[in-house]
C-alpha positions in Angstrom: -4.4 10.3 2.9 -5.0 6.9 4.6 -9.0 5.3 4.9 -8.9 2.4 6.6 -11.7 -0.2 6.8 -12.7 -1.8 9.7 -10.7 -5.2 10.4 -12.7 -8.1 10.6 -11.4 -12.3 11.3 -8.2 -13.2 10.0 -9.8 -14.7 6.8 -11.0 -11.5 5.7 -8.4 -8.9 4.3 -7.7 -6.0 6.0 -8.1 -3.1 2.7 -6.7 0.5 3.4 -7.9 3.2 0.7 -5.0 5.7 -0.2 -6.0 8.7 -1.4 -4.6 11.8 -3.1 -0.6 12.5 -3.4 1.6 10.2 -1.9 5.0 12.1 -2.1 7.9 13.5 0.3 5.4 15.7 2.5 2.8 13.2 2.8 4.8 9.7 2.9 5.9 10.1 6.7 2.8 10.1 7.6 1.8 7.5 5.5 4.8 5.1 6.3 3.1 5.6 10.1 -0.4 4.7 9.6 0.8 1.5 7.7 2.7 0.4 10.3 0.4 1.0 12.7 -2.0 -1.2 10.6 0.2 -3.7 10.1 0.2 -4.8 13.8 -3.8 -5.2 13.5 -3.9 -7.1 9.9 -4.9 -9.8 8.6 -2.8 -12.2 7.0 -3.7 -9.8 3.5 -3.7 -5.6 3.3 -4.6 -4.7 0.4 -3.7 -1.1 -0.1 -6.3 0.5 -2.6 -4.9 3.0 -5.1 -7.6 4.1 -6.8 -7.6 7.5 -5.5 -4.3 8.6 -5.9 -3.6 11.5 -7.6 0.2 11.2 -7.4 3.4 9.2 -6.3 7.0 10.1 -6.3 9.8 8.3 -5.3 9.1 8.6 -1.3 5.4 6.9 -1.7 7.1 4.3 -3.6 9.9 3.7 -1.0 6.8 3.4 1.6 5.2 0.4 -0.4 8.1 -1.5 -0.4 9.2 -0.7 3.5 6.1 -1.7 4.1 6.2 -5.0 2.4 9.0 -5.6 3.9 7.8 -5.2 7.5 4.9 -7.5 7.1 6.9 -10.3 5.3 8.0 -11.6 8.7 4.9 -10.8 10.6 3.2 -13.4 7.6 1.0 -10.2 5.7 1.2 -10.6 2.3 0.8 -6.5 0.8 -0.8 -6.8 -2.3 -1.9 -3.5 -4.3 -5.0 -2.8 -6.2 -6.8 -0.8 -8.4 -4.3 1.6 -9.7 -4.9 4.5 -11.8 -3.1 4.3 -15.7 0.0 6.6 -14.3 1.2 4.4 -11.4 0.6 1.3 -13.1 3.3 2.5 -15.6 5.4 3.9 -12.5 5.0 0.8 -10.9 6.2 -1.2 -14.5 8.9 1.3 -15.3 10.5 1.3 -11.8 10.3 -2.5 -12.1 8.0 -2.4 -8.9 5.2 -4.6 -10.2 7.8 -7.5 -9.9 8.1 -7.7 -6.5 4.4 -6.1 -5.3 1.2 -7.7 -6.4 -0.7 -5.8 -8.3 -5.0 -6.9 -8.7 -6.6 -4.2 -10.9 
């Protein structure tokens, strides 16, 4: 599910790689990696979603909880390479408005 790169000085961004389904029996699981990560990041995460095969509406409720845990701690979440299908999830759902996308 959750790759996570090694965490280097605060200048360098801390990048987890998602992969496969993000969806209601995956996203609990997801939701507590991410947190965990979040008290070890940098100033940036950048969640990968290259590999994703899938998201439904619980992976999506886990991006934004976990942009909004790491606005107060300073973490700006920013997303990254996703696949054709969530890009349009993202745009439909209006998501891409308040996440940073990079592809």
């Amino acid at each position: 599910m959750a790759v996570m790169s090694g965490i280097a000085e605060s200048s360098t961004p801390t990048i987890v790689h998602l992969t496969g389904e993000i969806d209601i029996f995956t996203s609990a699981a997801l939701r507590r990696r991410l947190l965990t990560t979040l008290q070890y990041s940098t100033s940036l995460l950048v969640l990968d979603l290259s590999q994703v095969s899938f998201c439904d509406a619980s992976g999506l409720a886990v991006l934004v909880g976990i942009q909004h845990r790491a606005r107060p701690l300073g973490i700006t979440v920013v997303l990254t390479a996703p696949r054709p299908f969530m890009s349009r999830l993202l745009r439909i759902t209006g998501l891409d408005r308040g996440l940073p996308v990079m592809t």
